[in-house]
MDTraj code that builds the backbone (N, CA, C; nanometers):
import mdtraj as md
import numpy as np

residues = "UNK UNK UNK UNK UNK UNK UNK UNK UNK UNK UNK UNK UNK UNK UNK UNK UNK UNK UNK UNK UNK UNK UNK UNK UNK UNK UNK UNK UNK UNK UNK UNK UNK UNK UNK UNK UNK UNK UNK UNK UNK UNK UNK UNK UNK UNK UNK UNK UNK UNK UNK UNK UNK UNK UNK UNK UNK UNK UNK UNK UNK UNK UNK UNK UNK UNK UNK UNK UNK UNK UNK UNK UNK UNK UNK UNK UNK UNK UNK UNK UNK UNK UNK UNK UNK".split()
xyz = np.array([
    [-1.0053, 0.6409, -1.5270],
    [-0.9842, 0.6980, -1.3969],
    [-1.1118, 0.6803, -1.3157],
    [-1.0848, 0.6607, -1.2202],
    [-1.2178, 0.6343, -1.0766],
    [-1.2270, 0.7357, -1.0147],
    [-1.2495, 0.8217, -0.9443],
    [-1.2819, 0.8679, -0.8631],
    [-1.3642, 0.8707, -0.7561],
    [-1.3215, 0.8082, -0.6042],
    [-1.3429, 0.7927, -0.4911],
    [-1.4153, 0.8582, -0.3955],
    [-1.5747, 0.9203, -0.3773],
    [-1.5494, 1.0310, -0.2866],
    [-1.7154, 1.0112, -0.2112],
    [-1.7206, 1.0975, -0.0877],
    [-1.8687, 1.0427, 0.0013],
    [-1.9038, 0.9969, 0.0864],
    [-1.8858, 0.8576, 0.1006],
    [-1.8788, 0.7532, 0.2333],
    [-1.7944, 0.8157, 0.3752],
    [-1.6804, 0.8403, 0.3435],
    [-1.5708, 0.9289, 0.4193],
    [-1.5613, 0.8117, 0.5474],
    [-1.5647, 0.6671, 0.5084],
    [-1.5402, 0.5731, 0.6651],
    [-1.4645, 0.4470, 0.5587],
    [-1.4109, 0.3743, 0.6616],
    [-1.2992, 0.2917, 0.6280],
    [-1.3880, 0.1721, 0.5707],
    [-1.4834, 0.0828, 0.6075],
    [-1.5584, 0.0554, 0.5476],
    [-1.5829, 0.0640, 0.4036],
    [-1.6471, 0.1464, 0.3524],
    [-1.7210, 0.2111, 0.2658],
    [-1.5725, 0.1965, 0.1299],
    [-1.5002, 0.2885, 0.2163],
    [-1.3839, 0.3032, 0.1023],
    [-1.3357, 0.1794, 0.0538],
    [-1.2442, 0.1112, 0.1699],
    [-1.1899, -0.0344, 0.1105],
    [-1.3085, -0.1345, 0.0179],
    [-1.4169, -0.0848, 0.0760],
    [-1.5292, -0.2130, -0.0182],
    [-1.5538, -0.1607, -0.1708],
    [-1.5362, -0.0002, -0.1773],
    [-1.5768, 0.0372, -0.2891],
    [-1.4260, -0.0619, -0.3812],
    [-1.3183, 0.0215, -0.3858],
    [-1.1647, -0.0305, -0.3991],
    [-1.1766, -0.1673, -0.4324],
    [-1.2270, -0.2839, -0.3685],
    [-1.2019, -0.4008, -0.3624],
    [-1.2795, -0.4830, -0.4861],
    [-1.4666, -0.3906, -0.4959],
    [-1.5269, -0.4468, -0.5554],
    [-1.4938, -0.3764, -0.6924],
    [-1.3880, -0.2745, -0.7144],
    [-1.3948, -0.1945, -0.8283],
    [-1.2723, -0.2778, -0.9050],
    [-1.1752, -0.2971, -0.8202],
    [-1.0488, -0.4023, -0.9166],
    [-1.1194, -0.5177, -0.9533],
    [-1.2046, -0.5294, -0.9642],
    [-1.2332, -0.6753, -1.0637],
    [-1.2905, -0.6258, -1.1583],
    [-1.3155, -0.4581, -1.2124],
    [-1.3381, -0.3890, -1.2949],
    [-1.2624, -0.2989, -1.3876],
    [-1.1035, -0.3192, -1.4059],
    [-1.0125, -0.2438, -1.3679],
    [-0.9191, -0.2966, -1.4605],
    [-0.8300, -0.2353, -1.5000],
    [-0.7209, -0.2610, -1.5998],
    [-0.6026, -0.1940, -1.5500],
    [-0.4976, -0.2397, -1.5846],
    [-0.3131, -0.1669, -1.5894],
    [-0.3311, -0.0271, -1.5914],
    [-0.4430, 0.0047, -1.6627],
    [-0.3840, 0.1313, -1.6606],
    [-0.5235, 0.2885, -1.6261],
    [-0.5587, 0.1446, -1.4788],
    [-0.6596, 0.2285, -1.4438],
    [-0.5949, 0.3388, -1.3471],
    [-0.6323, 0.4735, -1.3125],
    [-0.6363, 0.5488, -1.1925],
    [-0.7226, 0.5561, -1.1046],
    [-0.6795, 0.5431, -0.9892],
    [-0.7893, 0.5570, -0.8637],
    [-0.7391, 0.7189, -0.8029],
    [-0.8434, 0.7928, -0.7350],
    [-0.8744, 0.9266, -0.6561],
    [-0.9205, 0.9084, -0.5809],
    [-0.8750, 0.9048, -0.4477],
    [-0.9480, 0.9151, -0.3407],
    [-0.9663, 1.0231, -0.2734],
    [-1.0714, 1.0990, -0.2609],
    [-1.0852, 1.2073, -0.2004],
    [-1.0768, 1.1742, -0.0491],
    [-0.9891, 1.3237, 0.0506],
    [-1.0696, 1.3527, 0.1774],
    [-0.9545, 1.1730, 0.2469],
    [-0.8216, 1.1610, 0.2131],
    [-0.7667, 1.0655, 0.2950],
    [-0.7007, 1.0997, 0.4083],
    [-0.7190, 1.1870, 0.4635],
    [-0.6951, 1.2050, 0.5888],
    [-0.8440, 1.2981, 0.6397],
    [-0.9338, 1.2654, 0.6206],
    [-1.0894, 1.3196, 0.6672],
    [-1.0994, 1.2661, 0.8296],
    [-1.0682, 1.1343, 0.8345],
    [-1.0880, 1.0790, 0.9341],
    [-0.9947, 0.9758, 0.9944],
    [-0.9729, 0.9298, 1.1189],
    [-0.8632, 0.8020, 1.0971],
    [-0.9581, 0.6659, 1.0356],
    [-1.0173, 0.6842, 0.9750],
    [-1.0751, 0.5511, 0.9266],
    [-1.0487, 0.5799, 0.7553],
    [-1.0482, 0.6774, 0.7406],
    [-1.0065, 0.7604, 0.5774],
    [-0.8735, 0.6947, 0.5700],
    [-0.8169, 0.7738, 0.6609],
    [-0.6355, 0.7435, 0.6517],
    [-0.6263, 0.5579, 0.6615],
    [-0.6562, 0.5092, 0.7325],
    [-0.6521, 0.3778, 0.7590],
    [-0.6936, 0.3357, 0.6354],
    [-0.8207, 0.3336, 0.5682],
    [-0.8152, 0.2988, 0.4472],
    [-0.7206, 0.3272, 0.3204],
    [-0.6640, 0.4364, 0.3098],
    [-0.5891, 0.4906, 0.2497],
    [-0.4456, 0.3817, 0.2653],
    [-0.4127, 0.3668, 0.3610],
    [-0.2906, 0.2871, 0.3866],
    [-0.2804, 0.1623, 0.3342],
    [-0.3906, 0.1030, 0.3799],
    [-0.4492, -0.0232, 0.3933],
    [-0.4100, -0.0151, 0.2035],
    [-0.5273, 0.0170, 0.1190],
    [-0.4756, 0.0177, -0.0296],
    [-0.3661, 0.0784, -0.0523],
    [-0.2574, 0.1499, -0.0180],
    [-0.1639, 0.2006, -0.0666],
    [-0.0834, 0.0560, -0.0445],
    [-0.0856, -0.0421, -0.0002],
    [-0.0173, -0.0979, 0.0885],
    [-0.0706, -0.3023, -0.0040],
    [-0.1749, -0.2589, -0.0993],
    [-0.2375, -0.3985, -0.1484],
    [-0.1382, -0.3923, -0.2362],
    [-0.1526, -0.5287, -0.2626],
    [-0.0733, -0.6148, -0.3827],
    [-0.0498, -0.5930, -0.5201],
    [-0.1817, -0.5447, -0.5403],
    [-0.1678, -0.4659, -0.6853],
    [-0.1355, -0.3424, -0.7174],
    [-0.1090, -0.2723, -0.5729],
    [-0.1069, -0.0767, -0.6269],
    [0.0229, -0.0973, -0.6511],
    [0.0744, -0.0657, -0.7360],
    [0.2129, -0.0309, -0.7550],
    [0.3136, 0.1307, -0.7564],
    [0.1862, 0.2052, -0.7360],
    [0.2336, 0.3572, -0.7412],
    [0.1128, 0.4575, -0.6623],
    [0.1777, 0.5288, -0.5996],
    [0.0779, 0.5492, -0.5052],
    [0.1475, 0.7265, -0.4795],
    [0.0576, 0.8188, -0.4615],
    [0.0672, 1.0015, -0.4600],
    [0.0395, 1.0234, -0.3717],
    [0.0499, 1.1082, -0.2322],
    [-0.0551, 1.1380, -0.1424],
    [-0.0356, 1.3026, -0.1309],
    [-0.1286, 1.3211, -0.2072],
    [-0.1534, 1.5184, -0.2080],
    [-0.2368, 1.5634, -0.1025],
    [-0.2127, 1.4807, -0.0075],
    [-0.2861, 1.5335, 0.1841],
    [-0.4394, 1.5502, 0.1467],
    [-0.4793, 1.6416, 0.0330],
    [-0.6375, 1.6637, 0.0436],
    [-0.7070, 1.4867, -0.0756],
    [-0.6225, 1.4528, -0.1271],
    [-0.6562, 1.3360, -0.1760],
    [-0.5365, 1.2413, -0.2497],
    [-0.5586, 1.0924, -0.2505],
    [-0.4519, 1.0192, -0.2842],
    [-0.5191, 0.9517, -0.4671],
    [-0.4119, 0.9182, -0.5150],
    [-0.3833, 0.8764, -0.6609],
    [-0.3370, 0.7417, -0.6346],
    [-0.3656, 0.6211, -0.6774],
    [-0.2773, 0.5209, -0.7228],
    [-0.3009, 0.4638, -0.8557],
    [-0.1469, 0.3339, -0.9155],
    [-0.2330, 0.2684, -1.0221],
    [-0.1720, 0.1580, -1.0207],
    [-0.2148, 0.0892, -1.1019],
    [-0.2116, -0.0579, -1.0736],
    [-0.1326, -0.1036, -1.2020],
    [-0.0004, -0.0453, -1.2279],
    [0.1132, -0.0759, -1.3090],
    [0.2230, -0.2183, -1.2577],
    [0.1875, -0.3360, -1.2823],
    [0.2588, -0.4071, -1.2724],
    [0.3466, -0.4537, -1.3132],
    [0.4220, -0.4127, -1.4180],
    [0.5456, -0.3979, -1.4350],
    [0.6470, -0.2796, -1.3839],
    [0.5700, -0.1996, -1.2666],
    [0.6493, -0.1076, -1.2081],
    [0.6883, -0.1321, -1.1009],
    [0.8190, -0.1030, -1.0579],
    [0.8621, -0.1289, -0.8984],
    [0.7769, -0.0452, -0.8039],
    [0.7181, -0.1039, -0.6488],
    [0.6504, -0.0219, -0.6045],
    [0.6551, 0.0632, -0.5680],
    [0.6387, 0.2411, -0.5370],
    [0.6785, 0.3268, -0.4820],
    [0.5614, 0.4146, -0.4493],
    [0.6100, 0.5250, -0.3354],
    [0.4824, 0.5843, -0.2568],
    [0.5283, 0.7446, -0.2492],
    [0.4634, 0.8338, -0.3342],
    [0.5483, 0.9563, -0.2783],
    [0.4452, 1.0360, -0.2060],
    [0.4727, 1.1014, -0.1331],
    [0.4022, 1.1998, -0.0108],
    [0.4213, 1.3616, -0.0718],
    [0.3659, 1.4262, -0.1268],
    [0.3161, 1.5217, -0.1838],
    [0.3056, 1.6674, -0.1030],
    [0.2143, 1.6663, 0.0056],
    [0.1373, 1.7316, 0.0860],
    [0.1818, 1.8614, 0.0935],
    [0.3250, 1.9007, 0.0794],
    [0.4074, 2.0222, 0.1599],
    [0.4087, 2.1176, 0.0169],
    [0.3660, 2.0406, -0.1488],
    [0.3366, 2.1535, -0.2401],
    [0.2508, 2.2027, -0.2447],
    [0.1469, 2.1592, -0.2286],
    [0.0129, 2.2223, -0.2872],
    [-0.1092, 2.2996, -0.1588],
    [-0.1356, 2.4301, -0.1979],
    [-0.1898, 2.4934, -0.1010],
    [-0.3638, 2.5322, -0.1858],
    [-0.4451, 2.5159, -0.1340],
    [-0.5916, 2.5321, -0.1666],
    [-0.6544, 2.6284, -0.1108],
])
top = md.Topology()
chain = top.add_chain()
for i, resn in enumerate(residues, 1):
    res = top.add_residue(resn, chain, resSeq=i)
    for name in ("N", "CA", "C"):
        top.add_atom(name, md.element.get_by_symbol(name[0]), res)
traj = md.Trajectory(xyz[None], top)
């Protein structure tokens, strides 16, 4: 599992993400903290929910989950309306 968190700009995030899958296996997890922090958060957030390899993707409003299961059909579930902090 990875965990994502700090930079809080679109930048920062997608480069971390990009340079980390060439580090990365089937049955890695990514955490991204803080994806709706900013519209450059969210934009990044999309942007990887949305790459070639995520195949499963969570969005719990205060942070997103994906993984990179390729033998899974792709799917995206939106979370946000359970969980209160």
């Amino acid at each position: 599992m990875i965990y994502i968190d700090g930079n809080h700009t679109y930048d920062a995030t997608v480069k971390y993400f990009l340079e980390l899958l060439n580090h990365v296996n089937e049955n890695t997890w990514f955490v991204f903290d803080d994806i709706y922090w900013s519209r450059g958060m969210n934009r990044a957030w999309l942007e990887i929910i949305n790459h070639e390899r995520v195949s499963l993707s969570m969005d719990f409003f205060h942070f997103g989950v994906i993984m990179l299961q390729p033998r899974m059909t792709k799917e995206h579930f939106k979370l946000n309306g359970l969980l209160s902090f």
